[in-house]
C-alpha positions as CSV (number, residue, x, y, z in Angstrom):
1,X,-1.8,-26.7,21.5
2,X,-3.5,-28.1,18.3
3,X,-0.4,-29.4,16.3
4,X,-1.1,-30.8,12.4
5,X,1.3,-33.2,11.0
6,X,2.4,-32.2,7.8
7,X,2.6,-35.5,5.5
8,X,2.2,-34.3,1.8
9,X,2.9,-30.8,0.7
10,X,1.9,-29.7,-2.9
11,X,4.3,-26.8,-4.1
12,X,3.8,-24.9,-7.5
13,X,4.9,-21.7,-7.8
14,X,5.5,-19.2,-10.6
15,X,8.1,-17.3,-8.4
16,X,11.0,-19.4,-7.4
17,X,12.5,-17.6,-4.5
18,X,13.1,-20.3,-2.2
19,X,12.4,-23.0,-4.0
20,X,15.2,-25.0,-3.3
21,X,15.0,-24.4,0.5
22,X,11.3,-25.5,1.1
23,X,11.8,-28.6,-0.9
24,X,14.7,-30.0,0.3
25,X,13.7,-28.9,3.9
26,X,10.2,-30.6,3.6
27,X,12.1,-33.9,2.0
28,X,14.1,-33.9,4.5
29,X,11.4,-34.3,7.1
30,X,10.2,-37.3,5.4
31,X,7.2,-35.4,3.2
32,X,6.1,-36.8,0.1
33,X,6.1,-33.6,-2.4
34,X,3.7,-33.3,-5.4
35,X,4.5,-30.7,-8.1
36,X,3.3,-29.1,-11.1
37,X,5.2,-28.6,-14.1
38,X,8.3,-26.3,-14.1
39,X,8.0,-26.3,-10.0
40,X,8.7,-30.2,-10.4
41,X,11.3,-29.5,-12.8
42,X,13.4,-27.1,-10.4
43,X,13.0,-29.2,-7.6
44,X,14.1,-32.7,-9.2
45,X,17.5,-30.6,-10.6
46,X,18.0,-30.2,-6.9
47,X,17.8,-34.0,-6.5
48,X,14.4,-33.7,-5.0
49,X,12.3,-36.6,-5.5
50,X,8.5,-35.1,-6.4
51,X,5.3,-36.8,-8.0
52,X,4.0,-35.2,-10.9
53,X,0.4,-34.2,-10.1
54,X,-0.8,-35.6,-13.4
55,X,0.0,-39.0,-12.1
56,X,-1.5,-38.3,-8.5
57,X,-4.9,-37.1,-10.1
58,X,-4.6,-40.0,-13.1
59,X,-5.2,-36.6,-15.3
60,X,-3.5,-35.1,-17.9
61,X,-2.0,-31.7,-18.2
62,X,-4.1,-29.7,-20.5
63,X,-5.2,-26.8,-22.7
64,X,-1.6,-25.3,-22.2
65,X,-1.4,-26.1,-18.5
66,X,-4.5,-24.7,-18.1
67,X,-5.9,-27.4,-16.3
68,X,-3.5,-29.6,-13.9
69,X,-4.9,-29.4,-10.2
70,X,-8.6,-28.1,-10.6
71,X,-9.1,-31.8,-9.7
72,X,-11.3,-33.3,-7.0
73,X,-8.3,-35.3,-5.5
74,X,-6.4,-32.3,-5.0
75,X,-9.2,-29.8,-3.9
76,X,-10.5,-32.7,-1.9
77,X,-7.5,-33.6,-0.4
78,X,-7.0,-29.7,0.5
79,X,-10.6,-29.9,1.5
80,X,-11.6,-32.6,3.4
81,X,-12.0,-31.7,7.1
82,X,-10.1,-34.5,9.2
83,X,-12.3,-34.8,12.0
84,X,-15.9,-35.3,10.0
85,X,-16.3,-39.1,9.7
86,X,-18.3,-38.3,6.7
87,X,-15.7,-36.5,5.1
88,X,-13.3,-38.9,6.3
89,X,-15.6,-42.1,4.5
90,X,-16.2,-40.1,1.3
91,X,-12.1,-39.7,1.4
92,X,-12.1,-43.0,1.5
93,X,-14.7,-44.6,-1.0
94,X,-13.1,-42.0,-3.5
95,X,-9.6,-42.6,-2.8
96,X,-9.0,-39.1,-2.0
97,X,-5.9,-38.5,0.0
98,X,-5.2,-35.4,2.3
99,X,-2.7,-33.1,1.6
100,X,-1.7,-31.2,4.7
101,X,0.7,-28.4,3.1
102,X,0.0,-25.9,0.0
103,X,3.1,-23.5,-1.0
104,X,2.2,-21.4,-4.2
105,X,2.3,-18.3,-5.8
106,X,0.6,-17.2,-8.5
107,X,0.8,-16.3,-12.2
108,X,3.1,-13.0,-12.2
109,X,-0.4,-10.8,-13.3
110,X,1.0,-7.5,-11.6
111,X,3.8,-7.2,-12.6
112,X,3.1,-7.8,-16.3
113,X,0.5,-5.7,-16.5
114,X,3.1,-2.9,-15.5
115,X,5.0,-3.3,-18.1
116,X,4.8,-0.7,-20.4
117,X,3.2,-1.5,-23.5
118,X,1.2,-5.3,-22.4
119,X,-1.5,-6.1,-24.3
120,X,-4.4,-7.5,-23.4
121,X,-3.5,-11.1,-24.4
122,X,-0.1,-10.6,-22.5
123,X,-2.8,-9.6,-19.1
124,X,-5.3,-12.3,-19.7
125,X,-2.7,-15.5,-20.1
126,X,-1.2,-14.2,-16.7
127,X,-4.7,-14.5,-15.0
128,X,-4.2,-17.6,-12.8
129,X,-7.3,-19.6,-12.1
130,X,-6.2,-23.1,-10.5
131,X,-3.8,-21.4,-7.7
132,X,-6.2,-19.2,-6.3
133,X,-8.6,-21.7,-6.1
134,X,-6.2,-23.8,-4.3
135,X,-5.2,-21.3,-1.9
136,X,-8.6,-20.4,-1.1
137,X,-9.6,-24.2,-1.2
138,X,-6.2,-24.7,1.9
139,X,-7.3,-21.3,3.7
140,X,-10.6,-22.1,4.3
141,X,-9.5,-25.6,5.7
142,X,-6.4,-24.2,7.7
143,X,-7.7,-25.8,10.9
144,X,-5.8,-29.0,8.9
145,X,-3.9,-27.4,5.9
146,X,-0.9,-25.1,6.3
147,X,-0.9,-22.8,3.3
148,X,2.6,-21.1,2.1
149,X,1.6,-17.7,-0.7
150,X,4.9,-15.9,0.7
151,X,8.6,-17.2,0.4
152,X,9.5,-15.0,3.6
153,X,7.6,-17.5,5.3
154,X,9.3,-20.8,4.2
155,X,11.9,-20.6,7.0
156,X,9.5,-20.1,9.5
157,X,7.5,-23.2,8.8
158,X,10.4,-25.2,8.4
159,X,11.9,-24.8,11.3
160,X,8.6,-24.8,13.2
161,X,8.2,-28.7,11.6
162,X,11.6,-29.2,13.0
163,X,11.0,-28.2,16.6
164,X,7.7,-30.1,16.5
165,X,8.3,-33.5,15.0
166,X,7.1,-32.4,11.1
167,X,3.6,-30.6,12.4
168,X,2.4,-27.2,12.4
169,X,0.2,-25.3,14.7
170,X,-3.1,-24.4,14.4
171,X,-2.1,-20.6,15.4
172,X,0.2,-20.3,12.5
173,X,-2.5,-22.2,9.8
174,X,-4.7,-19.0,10.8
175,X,-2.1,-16.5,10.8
176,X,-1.3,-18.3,7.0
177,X,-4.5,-18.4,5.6
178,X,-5.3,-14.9,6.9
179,X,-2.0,-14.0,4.6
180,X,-3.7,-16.1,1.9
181,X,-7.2,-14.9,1.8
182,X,-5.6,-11.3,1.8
183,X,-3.1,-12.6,-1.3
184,X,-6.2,-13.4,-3.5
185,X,-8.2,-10.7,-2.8
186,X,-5.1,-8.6,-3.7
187,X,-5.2,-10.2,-6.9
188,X,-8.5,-10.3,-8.0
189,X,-8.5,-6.7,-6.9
190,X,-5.1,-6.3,-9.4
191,X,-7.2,-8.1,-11.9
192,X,-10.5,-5.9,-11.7
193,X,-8.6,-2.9,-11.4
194,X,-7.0,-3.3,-15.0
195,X,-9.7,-4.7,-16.7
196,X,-12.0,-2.2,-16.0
197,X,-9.7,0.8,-16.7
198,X,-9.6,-0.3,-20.6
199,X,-10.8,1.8,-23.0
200,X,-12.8,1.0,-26.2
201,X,-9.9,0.1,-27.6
202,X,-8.3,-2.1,-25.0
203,X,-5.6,0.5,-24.6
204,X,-4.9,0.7,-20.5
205,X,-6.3,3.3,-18.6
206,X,-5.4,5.2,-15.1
207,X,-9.2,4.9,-13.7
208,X,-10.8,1.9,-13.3
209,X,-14.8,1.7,-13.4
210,X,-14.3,-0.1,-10.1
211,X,-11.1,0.7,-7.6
212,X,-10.3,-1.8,-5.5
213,X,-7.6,-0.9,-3.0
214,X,-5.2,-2.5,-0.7
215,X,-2.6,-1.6,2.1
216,X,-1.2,-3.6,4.9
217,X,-1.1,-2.8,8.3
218,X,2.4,-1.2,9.0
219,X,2.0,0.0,12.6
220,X,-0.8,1.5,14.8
221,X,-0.4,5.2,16.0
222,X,0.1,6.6,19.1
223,X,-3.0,8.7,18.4
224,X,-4.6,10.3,15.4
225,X,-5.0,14.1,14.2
226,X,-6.0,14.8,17.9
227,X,-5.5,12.4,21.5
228,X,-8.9,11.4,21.1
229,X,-8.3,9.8,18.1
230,X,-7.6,6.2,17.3
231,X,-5.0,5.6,14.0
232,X,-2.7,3.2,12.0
233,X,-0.9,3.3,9.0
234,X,-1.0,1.5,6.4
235,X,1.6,0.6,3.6
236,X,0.9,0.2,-0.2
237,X,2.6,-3.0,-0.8
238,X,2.7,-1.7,-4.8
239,X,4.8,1.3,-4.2
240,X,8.1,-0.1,-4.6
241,X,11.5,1.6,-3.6
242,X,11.9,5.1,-1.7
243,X,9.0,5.6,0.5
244,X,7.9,7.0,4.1
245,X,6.8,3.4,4.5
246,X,9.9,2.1,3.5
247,X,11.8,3.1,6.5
248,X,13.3,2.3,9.8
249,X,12.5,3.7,13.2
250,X,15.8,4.1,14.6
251,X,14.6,5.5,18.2
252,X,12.6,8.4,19.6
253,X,8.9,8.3,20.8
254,X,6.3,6.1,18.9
255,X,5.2,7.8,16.1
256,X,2.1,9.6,15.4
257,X,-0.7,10.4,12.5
258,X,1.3,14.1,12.4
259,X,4.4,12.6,13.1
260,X,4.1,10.1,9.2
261,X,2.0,13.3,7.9
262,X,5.0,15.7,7.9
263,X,7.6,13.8,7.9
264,X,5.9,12.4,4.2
265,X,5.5,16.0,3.6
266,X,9.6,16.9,4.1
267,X,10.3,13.5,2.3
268,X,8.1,14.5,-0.7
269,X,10.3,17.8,-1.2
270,X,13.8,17.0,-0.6
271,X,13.5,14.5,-3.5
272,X,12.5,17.2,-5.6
273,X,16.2,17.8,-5.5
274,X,19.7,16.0,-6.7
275,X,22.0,18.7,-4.4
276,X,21.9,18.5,-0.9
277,X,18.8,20.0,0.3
278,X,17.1,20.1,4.0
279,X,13.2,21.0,4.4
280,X,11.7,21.6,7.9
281,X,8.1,21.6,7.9
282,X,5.6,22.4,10.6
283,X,1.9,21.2,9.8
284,X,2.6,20.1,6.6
285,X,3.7,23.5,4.9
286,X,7.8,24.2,4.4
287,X,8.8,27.0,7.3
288,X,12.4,26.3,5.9
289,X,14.7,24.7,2.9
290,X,17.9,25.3,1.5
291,X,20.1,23.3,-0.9
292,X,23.7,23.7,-0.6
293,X,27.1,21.9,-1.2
294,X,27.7,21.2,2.4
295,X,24.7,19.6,4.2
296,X,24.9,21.5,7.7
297,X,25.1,24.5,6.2
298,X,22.1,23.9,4.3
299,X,20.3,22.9,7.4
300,X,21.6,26.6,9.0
301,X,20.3,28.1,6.4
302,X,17.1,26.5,6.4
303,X,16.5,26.9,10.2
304,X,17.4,30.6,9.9
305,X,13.8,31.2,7.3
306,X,11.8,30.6,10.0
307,X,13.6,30.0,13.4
308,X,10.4,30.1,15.4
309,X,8.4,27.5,13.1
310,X,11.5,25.5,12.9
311,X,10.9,24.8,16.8
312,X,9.2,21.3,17.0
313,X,9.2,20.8,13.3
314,X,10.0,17.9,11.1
315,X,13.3,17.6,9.2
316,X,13.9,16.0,6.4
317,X,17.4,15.6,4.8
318,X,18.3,13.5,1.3
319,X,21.8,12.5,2.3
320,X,23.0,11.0,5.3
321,X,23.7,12.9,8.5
322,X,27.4,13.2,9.9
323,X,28.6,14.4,13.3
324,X,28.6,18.0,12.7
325,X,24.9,18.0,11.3
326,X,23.7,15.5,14.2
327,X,25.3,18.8,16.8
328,X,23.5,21.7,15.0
329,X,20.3,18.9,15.2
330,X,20.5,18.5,18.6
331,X,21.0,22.0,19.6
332,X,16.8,22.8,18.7
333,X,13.8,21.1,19.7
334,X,12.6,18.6,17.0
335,X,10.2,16.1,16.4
336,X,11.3,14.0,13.8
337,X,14.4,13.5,11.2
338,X,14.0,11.4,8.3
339,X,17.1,10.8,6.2
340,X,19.0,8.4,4.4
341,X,21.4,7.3,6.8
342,X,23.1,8.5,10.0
343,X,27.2,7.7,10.9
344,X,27.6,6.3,14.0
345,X,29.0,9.2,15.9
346,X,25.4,11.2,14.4
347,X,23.7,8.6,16.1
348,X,25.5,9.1,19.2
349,X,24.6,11.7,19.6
350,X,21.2,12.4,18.5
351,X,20.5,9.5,21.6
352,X,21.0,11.8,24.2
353,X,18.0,13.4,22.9
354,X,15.7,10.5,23.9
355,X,12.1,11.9,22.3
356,X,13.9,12.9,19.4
357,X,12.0,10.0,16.3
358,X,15.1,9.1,13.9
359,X,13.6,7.5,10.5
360,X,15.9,6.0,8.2
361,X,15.3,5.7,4.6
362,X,15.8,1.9,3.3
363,X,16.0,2.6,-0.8
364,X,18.3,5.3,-2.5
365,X,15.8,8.6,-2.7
366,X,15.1,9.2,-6.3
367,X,12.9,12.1,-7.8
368,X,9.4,11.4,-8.5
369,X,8.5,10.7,-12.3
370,X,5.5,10.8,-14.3
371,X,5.9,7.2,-14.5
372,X,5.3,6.9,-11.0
373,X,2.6,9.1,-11.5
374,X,0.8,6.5,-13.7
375,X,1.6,4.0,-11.1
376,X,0.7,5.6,-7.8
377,X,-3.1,7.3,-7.2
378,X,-3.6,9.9,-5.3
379,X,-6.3,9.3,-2.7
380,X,-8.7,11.9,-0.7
381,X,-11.7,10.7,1.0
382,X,-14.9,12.4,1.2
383,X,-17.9,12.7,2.7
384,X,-19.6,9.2,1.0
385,X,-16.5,8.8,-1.8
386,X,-12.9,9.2,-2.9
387,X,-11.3,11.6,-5.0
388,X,-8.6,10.1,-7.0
389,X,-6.0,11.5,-9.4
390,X,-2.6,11.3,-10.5
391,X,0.2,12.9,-8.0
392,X,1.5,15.9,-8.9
393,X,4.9,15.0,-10.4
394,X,6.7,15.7,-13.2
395,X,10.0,18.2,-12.9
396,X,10.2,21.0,-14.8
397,X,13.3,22.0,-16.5
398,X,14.4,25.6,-17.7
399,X,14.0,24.9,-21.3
400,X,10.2,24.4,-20.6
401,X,10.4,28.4,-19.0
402,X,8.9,31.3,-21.2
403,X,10.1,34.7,-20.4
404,X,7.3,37.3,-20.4
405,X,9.4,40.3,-19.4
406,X,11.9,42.5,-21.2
407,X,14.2,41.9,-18.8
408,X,15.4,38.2,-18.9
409,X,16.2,37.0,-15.2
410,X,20.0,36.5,-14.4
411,X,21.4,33.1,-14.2
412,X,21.3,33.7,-10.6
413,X,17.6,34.9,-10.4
414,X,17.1,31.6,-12.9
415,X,18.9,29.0,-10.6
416,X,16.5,30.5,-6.9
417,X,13.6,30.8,-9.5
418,X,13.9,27.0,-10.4
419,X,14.8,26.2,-6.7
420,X,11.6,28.4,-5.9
421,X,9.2,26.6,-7.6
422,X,9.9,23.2,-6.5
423,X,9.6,24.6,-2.8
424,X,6.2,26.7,-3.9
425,X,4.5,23.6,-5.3
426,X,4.8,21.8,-1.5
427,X,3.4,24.5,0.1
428,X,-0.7,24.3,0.9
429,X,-2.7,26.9,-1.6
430,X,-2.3,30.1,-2.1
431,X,1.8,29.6,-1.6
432,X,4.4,32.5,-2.3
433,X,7.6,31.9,-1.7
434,X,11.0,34.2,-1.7
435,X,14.4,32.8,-2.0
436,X,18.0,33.3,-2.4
437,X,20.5,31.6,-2.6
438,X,19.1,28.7,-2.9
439,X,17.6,29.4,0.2
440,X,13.8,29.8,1.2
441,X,13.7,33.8,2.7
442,X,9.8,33.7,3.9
443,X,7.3,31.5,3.1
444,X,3.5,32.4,2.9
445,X,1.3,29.5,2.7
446,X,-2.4,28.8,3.5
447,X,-4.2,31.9,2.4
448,X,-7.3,32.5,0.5
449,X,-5.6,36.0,-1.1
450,X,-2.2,35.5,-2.7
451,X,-1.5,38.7,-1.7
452,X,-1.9,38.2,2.0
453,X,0.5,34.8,1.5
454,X,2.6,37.4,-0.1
455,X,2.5,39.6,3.0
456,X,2.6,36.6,5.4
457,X,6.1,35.7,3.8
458,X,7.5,39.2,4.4
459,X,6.9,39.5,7.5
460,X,8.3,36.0,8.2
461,X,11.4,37.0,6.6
462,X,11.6,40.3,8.6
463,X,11.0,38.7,11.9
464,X,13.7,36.2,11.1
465,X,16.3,39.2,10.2
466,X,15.0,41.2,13.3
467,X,15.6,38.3,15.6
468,X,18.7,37.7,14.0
469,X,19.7,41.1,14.3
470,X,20.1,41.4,10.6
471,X,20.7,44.5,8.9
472,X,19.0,46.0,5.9
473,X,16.2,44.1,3.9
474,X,15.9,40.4,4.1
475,X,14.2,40.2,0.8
476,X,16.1,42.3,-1.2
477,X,17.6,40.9,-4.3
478,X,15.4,37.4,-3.7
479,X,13.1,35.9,-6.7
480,X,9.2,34.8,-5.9
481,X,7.4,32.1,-7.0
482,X,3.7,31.6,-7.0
483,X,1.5,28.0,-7.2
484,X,-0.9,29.8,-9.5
485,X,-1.5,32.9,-12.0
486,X,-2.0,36.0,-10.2
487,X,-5.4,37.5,-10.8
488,X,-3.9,41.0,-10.7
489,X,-1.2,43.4,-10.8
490,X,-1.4,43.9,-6.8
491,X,0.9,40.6,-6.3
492,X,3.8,42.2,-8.4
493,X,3.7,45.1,-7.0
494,X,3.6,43.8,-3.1
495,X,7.0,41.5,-4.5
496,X,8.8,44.7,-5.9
497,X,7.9,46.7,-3.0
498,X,9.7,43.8,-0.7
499,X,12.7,44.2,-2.5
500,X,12.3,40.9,-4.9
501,X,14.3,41.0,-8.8
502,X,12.1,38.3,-10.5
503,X,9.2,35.9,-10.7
504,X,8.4,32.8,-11.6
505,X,4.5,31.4,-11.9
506,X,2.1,29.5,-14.1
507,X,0.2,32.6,-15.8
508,X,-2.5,31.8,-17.6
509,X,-4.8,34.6,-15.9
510,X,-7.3,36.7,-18.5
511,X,-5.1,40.0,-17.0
512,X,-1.5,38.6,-17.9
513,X,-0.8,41.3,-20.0
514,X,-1.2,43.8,-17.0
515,X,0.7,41.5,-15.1
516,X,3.6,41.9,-17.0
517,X,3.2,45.5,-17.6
518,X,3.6,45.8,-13.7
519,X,6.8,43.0,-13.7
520,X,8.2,45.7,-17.1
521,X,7.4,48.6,-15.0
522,X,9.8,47.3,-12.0
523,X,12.1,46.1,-13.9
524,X,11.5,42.9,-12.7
525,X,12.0,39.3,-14.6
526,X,9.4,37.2,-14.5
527,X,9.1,33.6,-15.8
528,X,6.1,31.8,-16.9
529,X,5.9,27.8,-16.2
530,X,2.4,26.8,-18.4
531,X,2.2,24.2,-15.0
532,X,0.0,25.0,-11.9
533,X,0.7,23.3,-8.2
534,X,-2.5,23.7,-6.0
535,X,-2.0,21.8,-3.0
536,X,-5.0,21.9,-1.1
């Protein structure tokens, strides 16, 4: 194997995470260290002994550190390929000297530019123009040059120096610069990206003229959509915090395109919620969800909507699962659970059930905001381009409500209608759902009528009462909520005739008025939102 001695190192970072450990660990190996500014700074307070790169390139600091390595003797010595005679005899007759380690990161552009209020002098000063040219300078000559843009990886090449007499492999310089040439095009990307969503103003926009995206590979798929169809998944390294790619596969089956699709889908709605709340969904759309104090019976209550659908569905849970929960779990058919944690006697027994995918959550579960809907696009590809938009977030809260009725809905009806509508906006267009209870009572999703949705949701709920061997009317005494305006009367009346006290939905239809009339007429409450939740 191809081993490179490493003999200098040049280390200038912005972020010092690690800092302390590469230096010492590469002085300690007999390296001779050259640093830039505050870099050289930290690492002398830790008794390192560096040489200032001003005196190695016989060149000032300038222009507010604006120019310190674009240099020939450091791009040469990053450069300069070791086996070219020619390149060896210019190194020589210009007294260029190699330099067989980079470790850098670069000015802190992202994350200032998410700050909320930065200016367009704050963005430009954070535009780094020496280190990328570095890195790229060390990537493209990582044959000789080991090039560091991550601290996570400082260990790693310490300790591979250690086993291997101070050198370095050639298979780990390309697995580096393949990590460095990604870093930079990350940032330009970051830098494009902002620029050229300013306004005429130089205000910040949400839409860039051109979008540049980019996501690391997180895992490959057992199969796509269908068998005969190859997939990965991909993780956006920019969404921070609580997210199906920030979790932990705990054991079950590997996972598939379905299996991430849904269990994103269940994810996305039980944060809509502070109380304990379970959804099971099946293709995407909610067959079940209930909120309740106690987190098993929530999940009862849930299964119980839609006990068929709930058969080989995906559940999603936003606190963690105990021993009695991990019971009921194992007593159906399921493809996946995603929650926040698991006790060990949950996970005991959820193992006899050796198919069975457990995903763990590694960050708290906190409800969407419309902050994160400034920072996080919404992507759908089409046939030769991409739709992009803002996610649908934003809670709504019942002060934002307008009641349309004579009748105003009871606390009770006001508590399901609320619980309702955060359920309706995660089901796929035209979506009706009842509840009670806090529980989801039929769920009608997927139609191109709202009234048929309507219809679809009934008879869920009735088939769930008959095979429970329920008596009376499941729907009775349940609110309804609606994605979008109904176009006429023929919803409210279909909801009244099921048994349902009140409504909630965005109105805004040119036939409101006879709407209402039909909600008065029934003595139903109904509840308007001003917000629509097409999910397509």
């Amino acid at each position: 194997m191809n081993m490179n001695p490493i003999k200098r190192a040049l280390i200038s970072v912005s972020d010092k995470t690690g800092l302390t450990l590469l230096g010492e660990g590469l002085a300690a190996l007999g390296v001779t260290i050259l640093s830039t500014g505050g870099t050289a700074r930290a690492l002398q307070t830790h008794g390192v002994n560096v040489q200032e790169v001003s005196n190695f390139t016989g060149f000032p600091e300038m222009l507010d550190g604006r120019i310190k390595t674009l240099h020939p003797r450091i791009h040469g010595g990053l450069l300069g390929v070791r086996d070219n005679p020619k390149h060896q005899a210019q190194m020589q007759e210009h007294h260029l000297e190699p330099i067989d380690l980079l470790a850098i990161n670069l000015y802190p552009f992202e994350s200032t530019v998410a700050r909320p209020g930065c200016t367009l002098e704050e963005a430009v000063e954070n535009i780094d123009i020496g280190g990328p040219a570095m890195i790229r300078s060390a990537a493209k000559n990582h044959r000789w040059v080991t090039v560091l843009v991550d601290p996570e990886d400082y260990l790693r090449v310490l300790n591979e120096m250690r086993n291997n007499n101070g050198a370095i492999s050639a298979r780990t310089n390309a697995e580096l610069a393949r990590k460095a040439f990604a870093r930079t095009a990350a940032y330009d990307a970051a830098i494009a990206n902002w620029l050229t969503a300013l306004n005429q103003d130089h205000q910040p926009g949400l839409f860039p003229e051109v979008l540049t995206l980019q996501f690391h590979k997180h895992q490959e798929m057992r199969y796509g959509e269908n068998p005969h169809q190859l997939a990965a998944f991909y993780k956006d390294a920019s969404v921070p915090g609580c997210t199906i790619a920030n979790t932990r596969q705990l054991q079950g089956k590997e996972l598939s395109f379905n299996n991430i699709n849904d269990a994103n889908g269940a994810f996305e709605l039980v944060r809509e919620f502070t109380e304990p709340t379970v959804a099971i969904i099946k293709h995407t759309n909610p067959c079940g969800v209930a909120t309740d104090p106690d987190l098993t019976t929530a999940y009862l209550r849930a299964r119980a909507t839609d006990p068929v659908s709930a058969f080989g569905g995906v559940i999603a849970l936003n606190r963690p699962v105990d021993e009695r929960l991990a019971q009921e779990l194992a007593a159906t058919f399921i493809e996946v659970v995603i929650a926040p944690g698991y006790t060990s006697e949950a996970r005991l027994i959820l193992a006899s059930k050796n198919n069975l995918r457990l995903l763990e959550l590694l960050a708290p579960i906190t409800p969407a905001t419309a902050r994160e809907g400034l920072l996080r696009l919404d992507l759908k590809r089409v046939s030769g381009g991409l739709l992009v938009q803002q996610p649908d977030v934003g809670p709504l809260h019942s002060g934002e409500l307008k009641q349309v009725t004579e009748r105003a809905p009871t606390p009770e009806e006001q508590r399901d209608l609320l619980f309702a509508w955060k359920v309706a906006k995660h089901v796929k267009s035209n979506a009706i759902v009842y509840a009670r209870h806090l529980t989801t009572v039929g769920v009608g999703a997927g139609q191109m009528s709202r009234v048929d949705s309507s219809r679809i949701a009934i008879a869920k709920a009735n088939d769930a009462a008959l095979a429970a061997r329920m008596e009376g009317n499941p729907v009775a005494g349940s609110v309804m909520a609606s994605d979008a305006f109904f176009p006429f009367r023929d919803g409210i009346d279909a909801a009244a005739a099921a048994g349902a006290t009140a409504i909630i939905q965005p109105g805004g239809s040119i036939r409101d008025d006879e709407v209402i009339a039909a909600a008065n007429e029934h003595g139903m409450a109904m509840l308007f939102t001003g917000m629509r939740h097409f999910k397509h």
